[in-house]
C-alpha positions as CSV (number, residue, x, y, z in Angstrom):
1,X,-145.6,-131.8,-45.0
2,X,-145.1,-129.2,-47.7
3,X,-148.1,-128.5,-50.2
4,X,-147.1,-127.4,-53.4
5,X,-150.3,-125.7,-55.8
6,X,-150.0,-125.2,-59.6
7,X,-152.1,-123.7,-61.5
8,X,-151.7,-125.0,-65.4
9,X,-152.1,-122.6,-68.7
10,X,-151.0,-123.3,-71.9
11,X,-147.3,-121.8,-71.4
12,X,-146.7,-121.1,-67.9
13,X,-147.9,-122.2,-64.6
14,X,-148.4,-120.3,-61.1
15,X,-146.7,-122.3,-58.1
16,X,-147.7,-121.7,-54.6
17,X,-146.5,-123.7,-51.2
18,X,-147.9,-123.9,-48.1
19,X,-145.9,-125.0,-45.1
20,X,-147.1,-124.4,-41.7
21,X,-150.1,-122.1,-42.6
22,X,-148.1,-120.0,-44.4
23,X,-148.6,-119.3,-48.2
24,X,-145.6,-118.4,-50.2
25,X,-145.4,-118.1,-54.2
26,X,-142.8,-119.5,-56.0
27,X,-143.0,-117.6,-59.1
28,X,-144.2,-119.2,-62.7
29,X,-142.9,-122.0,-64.2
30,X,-142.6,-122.9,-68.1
31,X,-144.8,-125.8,-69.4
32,X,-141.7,-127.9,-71.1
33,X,-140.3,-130.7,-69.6
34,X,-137.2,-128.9,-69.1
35,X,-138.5,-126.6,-66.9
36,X,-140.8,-128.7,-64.9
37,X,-137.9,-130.9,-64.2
38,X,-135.8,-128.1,-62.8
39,X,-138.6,-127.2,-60.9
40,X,-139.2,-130.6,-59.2
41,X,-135.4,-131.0,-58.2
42,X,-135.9,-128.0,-56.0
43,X,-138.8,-130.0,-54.3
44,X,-138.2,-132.6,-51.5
45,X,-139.3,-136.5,-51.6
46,X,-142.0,-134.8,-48.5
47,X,-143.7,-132.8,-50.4
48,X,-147.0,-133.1,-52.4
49,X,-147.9,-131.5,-55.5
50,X,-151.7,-130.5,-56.2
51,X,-152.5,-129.6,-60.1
52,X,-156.0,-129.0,-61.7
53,X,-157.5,-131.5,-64.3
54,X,-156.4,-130.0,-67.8
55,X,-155.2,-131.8,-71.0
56,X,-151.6,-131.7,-70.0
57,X,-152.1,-132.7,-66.1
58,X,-151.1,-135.8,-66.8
59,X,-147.7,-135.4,-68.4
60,X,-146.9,-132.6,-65.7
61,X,-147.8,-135.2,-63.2
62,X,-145.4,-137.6,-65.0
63,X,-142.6,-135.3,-64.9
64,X,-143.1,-134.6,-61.3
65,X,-143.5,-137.7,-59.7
66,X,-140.7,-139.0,-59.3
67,X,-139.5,-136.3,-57.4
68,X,-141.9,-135.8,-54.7
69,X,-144.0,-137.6,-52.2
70,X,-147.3,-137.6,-53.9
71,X,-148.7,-135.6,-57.3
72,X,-152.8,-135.2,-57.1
73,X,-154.9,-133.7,-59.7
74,X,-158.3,-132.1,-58.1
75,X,-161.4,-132.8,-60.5
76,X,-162.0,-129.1,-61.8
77,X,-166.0,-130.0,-62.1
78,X,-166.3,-130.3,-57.6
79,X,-163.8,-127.7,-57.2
80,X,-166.0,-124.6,-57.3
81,X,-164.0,-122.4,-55.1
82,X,-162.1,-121.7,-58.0
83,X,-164.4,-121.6,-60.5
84,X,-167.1,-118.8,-58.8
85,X,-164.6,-116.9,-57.3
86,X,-165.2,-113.1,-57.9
87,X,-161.5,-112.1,-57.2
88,X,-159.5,-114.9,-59.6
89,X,-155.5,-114.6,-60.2
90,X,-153.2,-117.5,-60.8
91,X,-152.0,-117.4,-57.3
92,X,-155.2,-117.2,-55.4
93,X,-156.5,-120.2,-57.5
94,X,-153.3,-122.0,-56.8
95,X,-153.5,-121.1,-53.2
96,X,-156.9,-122.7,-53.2
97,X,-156.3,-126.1,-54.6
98,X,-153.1,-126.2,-51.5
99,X,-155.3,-125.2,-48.8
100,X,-157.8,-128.1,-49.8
101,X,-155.9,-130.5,-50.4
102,X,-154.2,-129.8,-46.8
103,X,-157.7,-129.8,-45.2
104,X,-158.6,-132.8,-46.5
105,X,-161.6,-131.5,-48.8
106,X,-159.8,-131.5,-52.2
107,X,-161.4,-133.7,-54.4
108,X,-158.8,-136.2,-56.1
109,X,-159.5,-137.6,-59.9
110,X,-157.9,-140.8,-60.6
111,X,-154.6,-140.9,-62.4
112,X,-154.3,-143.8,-64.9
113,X,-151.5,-145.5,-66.2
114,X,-149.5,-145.4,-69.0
115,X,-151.0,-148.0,-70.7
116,X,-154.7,-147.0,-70.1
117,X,-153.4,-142.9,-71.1
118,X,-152.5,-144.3,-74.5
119,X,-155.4,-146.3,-75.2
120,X,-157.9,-143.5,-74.0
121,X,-155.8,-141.3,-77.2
122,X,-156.4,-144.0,-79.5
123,X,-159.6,-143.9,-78.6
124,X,-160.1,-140.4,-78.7
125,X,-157.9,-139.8,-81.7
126,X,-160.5,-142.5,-83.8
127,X,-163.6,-140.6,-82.6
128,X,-161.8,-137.2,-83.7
129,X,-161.5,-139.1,-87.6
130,X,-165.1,-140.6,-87.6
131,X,-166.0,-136.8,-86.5
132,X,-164.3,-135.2,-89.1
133,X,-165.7,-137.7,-91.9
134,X,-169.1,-136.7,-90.2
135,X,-168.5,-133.1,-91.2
136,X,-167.7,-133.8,-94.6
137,X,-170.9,-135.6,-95.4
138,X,-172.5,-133.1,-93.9
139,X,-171.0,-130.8,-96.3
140,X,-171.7,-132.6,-99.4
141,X,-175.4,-133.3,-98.7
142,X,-175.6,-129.4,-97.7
143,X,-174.2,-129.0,-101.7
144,X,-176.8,-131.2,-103.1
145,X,-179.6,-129.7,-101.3
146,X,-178.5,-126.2,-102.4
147,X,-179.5,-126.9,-105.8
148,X,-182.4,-129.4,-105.6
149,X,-180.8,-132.8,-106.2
150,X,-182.8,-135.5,-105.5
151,X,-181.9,-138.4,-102.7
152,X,-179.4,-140.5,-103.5
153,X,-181.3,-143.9,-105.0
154,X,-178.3,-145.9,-103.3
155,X,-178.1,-146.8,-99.2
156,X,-174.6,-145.2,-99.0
157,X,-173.7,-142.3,-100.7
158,X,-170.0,-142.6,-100.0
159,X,-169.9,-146.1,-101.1
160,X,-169.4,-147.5,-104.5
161,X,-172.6,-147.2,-106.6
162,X,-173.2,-143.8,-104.3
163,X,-170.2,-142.3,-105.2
164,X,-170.7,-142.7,-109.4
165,X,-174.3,-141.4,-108.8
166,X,-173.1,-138.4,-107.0
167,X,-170.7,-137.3,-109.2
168,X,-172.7,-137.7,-112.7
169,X,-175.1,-134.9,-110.6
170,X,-175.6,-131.7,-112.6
171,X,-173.6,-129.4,-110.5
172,X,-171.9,-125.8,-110.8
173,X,-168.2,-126.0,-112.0
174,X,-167.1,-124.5,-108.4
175,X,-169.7,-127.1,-106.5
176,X,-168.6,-130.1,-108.5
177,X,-164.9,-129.3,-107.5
178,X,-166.0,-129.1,-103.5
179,X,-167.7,-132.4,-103.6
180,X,-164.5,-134.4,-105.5
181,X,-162.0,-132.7,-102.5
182,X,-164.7,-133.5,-99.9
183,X,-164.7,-136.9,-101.2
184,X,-160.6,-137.8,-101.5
185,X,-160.6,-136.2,-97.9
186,X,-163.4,-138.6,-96.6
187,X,-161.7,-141.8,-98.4
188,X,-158.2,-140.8,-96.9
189,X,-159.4,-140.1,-93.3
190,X,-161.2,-143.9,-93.9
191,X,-158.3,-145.4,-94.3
192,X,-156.7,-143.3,-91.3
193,X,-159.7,-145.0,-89.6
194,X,-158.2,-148.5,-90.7
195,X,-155.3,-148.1,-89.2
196,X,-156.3,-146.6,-86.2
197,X,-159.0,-149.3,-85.7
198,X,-155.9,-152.0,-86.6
199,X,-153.8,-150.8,-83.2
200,X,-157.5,-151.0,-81.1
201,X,-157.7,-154.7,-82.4
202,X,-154.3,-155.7,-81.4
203,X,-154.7,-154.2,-78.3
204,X,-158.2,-156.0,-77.5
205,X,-156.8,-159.3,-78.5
206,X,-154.6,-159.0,-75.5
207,X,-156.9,-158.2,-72.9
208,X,-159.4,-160.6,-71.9
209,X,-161.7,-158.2,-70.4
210,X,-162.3,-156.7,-74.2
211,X,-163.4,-159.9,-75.4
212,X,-165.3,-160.9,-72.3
213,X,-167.7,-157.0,-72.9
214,X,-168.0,-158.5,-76.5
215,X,-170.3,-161.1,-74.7
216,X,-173.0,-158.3,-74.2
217,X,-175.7,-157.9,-76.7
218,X,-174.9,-154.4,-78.4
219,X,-171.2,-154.4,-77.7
220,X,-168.2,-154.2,-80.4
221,X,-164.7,-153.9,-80.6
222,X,-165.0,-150.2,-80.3
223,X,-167.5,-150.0,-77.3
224,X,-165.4,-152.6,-75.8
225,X,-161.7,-151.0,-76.0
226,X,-163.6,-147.2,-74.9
227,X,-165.0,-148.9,-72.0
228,X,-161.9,-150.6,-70.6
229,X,-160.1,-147.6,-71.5
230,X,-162.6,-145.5,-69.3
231,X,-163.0,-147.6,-66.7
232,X,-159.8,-148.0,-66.2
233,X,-159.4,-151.5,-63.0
234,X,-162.7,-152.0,-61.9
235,X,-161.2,-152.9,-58.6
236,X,-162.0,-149.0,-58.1
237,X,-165.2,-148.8,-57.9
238,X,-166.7,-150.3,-54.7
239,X,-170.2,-151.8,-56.0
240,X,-172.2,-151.1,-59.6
241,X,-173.5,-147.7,-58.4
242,X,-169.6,-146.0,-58.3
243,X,-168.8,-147.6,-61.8
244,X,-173.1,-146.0,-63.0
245,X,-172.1,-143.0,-61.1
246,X,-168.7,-142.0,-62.9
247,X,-170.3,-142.8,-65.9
248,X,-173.1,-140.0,-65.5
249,X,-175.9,-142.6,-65.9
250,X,-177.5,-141.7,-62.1
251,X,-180.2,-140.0,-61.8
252,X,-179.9,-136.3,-60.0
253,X,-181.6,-136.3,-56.5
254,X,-182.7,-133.4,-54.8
255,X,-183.9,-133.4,-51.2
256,X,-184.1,-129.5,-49.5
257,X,-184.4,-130.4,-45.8
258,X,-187.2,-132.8,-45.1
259,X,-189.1,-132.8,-48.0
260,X,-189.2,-136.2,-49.8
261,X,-186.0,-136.8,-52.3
262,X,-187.0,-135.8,-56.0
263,X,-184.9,-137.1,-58.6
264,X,-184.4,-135.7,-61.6
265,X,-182.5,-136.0,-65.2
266,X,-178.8,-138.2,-65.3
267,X,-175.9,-135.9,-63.8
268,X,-174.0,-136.4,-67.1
269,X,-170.9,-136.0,-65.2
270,X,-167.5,-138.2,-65.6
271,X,-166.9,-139.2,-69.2
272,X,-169.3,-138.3,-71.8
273,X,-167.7,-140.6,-74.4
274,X,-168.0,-143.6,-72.8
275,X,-171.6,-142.8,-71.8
276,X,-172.4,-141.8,-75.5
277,X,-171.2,-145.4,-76.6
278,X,-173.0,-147.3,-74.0
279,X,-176.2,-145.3,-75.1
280,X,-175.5,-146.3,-78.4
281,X,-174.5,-150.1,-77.3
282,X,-178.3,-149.8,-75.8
283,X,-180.3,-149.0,-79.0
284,X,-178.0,-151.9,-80.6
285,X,-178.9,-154.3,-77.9
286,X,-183.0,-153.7,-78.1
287,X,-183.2,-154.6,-81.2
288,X,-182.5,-158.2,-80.8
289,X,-184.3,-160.7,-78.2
290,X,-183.6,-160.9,-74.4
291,X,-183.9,-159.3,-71.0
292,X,-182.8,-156.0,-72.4
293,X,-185.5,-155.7,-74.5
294,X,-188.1,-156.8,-72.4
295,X,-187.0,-153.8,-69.1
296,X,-186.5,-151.5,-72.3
297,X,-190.2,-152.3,-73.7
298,X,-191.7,-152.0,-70.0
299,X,-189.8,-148.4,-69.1
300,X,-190.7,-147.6,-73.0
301,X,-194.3,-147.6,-72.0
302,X,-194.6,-145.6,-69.0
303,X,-191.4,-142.8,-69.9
304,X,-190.8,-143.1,-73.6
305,X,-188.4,-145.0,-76.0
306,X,-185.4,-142.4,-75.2
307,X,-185.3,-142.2,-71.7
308,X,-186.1,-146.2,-71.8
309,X,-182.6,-146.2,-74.1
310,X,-180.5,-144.6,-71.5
311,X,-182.0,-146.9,-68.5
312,X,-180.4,-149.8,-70.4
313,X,-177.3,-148.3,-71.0
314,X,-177.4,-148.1,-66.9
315,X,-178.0,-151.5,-66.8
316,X,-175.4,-152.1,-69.1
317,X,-173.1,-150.3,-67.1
318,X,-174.5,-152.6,-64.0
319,X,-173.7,-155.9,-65.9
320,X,-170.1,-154.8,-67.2
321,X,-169.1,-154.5,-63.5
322,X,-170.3,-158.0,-62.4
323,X,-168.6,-159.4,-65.6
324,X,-165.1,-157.2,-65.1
325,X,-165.4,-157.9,-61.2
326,X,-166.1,-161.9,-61.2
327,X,-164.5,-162.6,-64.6
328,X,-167.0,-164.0,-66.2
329,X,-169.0,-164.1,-69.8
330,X,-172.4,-162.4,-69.9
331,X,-174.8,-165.5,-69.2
332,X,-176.9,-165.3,-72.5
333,X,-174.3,-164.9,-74.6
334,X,-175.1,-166.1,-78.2
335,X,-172.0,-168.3,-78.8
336,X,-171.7,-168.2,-82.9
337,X,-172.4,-164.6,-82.7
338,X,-169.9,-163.9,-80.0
339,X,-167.6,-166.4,-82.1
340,X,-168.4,-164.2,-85.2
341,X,-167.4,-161.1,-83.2
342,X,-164.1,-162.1,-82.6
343,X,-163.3,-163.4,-86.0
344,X,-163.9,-159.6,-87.2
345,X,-161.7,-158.6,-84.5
346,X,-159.1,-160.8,-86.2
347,X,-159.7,-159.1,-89.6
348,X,-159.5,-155.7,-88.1
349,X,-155.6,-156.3,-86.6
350,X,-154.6,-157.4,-89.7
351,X,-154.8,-161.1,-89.7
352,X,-155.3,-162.3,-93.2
353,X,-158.6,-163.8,-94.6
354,X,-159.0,-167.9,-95.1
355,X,-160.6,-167.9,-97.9
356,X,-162.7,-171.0,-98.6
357,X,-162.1,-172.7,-95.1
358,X,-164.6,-173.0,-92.3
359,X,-163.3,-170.6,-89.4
360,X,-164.6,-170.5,-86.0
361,X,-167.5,-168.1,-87.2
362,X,-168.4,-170.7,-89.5
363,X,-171.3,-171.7,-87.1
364,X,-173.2,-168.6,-87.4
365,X,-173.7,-168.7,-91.2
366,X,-176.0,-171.8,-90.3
367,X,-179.7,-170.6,-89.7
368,X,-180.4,-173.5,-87.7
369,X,-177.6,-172.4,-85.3
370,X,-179.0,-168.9,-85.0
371,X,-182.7,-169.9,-84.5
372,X,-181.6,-172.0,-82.0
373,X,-180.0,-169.3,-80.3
374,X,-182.4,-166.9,-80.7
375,X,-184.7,-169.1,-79.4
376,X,-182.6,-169.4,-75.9
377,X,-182.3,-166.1,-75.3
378,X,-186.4,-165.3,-76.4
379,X,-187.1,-168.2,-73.5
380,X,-184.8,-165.1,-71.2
381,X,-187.0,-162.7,-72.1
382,X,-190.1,-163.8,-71.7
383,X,-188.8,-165.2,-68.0
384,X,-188.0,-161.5,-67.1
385,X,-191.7,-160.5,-68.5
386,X,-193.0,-162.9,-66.0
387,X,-190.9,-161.6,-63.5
388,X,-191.5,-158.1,-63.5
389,X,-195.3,-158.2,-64.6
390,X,-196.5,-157.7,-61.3
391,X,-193.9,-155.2,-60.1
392,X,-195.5,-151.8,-59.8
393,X,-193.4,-148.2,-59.5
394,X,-194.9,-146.8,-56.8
395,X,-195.4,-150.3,-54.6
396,X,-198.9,-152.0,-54.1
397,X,-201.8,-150.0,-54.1
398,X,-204.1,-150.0,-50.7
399,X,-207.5,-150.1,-51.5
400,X,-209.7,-147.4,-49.7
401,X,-210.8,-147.9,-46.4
402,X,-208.5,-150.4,-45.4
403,X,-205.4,-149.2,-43.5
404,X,-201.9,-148.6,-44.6
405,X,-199.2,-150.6,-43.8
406,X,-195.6,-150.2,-43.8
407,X,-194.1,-150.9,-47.0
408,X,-191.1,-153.1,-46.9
């Protein structure tokens, strides 16, 4: 078996091969399609390909493929021969990723589909929009506070009533000019949002597992589709701890010889985006009754409300793999909420409103409903109190005098 290293830029890449112990270079090769396909052809069915995670791993991986035995792209974070090397060129870093991934030590990052590559850009290209609207609100309340306007009277500034308050402010000729561009931009990248959120909607009324997250307290259409489009199959992940891990919701351990294991902080590695939404999907959840809230009230106490928020969103991450693995809802789901969520995922791919008819959200507009409901889930809640008042962090206290025991 041939091993062939690359090592990616933005125009060119440095190819290596190593066959029989030997190292040979093979010269750079342009990053178009074109020339990675000429490339390949001089490559045999036998050989294997190793490339570093970059933005354009996986189209060079696509390219390749077909024309060689295997294409693998190392996860640059785990590779640190590369990265701390004190003498770094093109070809030694190449020559590294082959001689690892010949040995046996390279470590591999998981190449998705084509399907789950252009849902992770939807994804990605919405949370670039919502970004850039972000920005420009932080740009016009920068503007007002430069010249000691009051707070806007209204809950949105952007919206309606915020937007005729906002520009009846006395402002300089130049100012008042900055905050009518700021404001087309922010309208026109909302209705880029629009569509963008249209194709996500379409998309999750195809796959069951979107609707099935949309069971969980806390969990939309958006924290739904960037889930399943980080996760990718959940048939990958061998138990609840692989799925917490790659999500960087573990806690960091650190055991020097035989000291006892200390653990620290999360490791914040794999995908930040998806552990930013399920942080967020945490804070949602809490506010509303059930288990959740109860394990985030008892962590609250002893660590504090924020590191509480991200120990839910592990437990989140804990109950999405049980419901993705077995195929089932989330047991306390609220039905005419749930019922309610999907009806706005109709809206949001387009389907037209039904004006005047009683749709299948029609059931949470009815308070008895919802009190009932609420009701069912607070009776949860108040089972996990009782459950967990007696558990204690460090394990039963031994009174003096008496005599340890083993702790099971």
């Amino acid at each position: 078996m041939r091993v062939v290293g690359l090592d990616i830029h933005r125009v060119f890449a440095e190819a290596v091969m190593l066959e029989n112990g030997a190292v040979r270079r093979l010269g750079r090769i342009g990053m178009t399609r074109d020339h990675l396909t000429a490339f390949a052809k001089t490559l045999t069915h036998d050989d294997h390909v190793v490339v570093e995670a970059t933005g354009n791993a996986s189209a060079v991986a696509e390219v390749i493929r077909p024309h060689v035995g295997r294409v693998v792209i190392a996860n640059p974070r785990q590779v640190r021969l590369i990265a701390e090397a004190r003498i770094k060129t093109d070809v030694i870093d190449a020559t590294v990723l082959a001689r690892l991934y010949a040995s046996g030590f390279l470590p591999e990052v998981w190449i998705p589909d084509e399907a789950t590559l252009a849902l992770r850009r939807q994804v990605t290209r919405r949370t670039q929009i919502v970004r850039q609207r972000t920005r420009l609100k932080t740009m016009v309340q920068s503007i007002l506070h430069a010249h000691l306007v009051p707070p806007c009277p209204h809950a949105d500034l952007f919206g309606p009533r915020g937007r005729t308050w906002l520009l009846a402010q006395p402002l300089p000729g130049d100012e008042s000019d900055a905050v009518a561009r700021h404001l087309r931009e922010y309208y026109r990248l909302s209705e880029d949002v629009k569509v963008v959120e249209r194709e996500l909607a379409r998309e999750a009324r195809a796959n069951a597992n979107v609707t099935r997250l949309m069971t969980i307290p806390g969990i939309d259409l958006v924290v739904a589709v960037g889930l399943i489009a980080a996760i990718g199959p959940v048939a990958r992940f061998a138990g609840p701890d692989r799925l917490v891990a790659y999500l960087g919701l573990n806690p960091s351990v650190h055991q020097p010889g035989s000291c006892k294991p200390r653990h620290g902080r999360i490791t914040k590695q794999g995908r930040s985006h998806a552990r930013t939404m399920l942080v967020e999907a945490a804070w949602q959840a809490v506010r509303g009754p059930g288990p959740q809230r109860a394990f985030f009230q008892r962590v609250s106490a002893r660590r504090g409300p924020h590191v509480a928020a991200v120990a839910v969103a592990r437990k989140l991450a804990v109950i999405i793999w049980h419901l993705l693995t077995r195929g089932e809802d989330y047991a306390w789901v609220r039905p005419a909420l749930h019922a309610k969520k999907l009806r706005e995922l109709e809206l949001r791919s387009g389907e037209p409103a039904r004006r005047g008819q009683r749709g299948t959200a029609y059931a949470y507009n009815l308070t008895r409903v919802r009190q009932e409901e609420r009701r069912r889930v607070e009776q949860a809640e108040v089972a996990y109190r009782h459950l967990t008042e007696g558990w204690s962090r460090r394990g039963r206290r031994v009174p003096k005098g008496e005599a340890k025991e083993e702790r099971l």
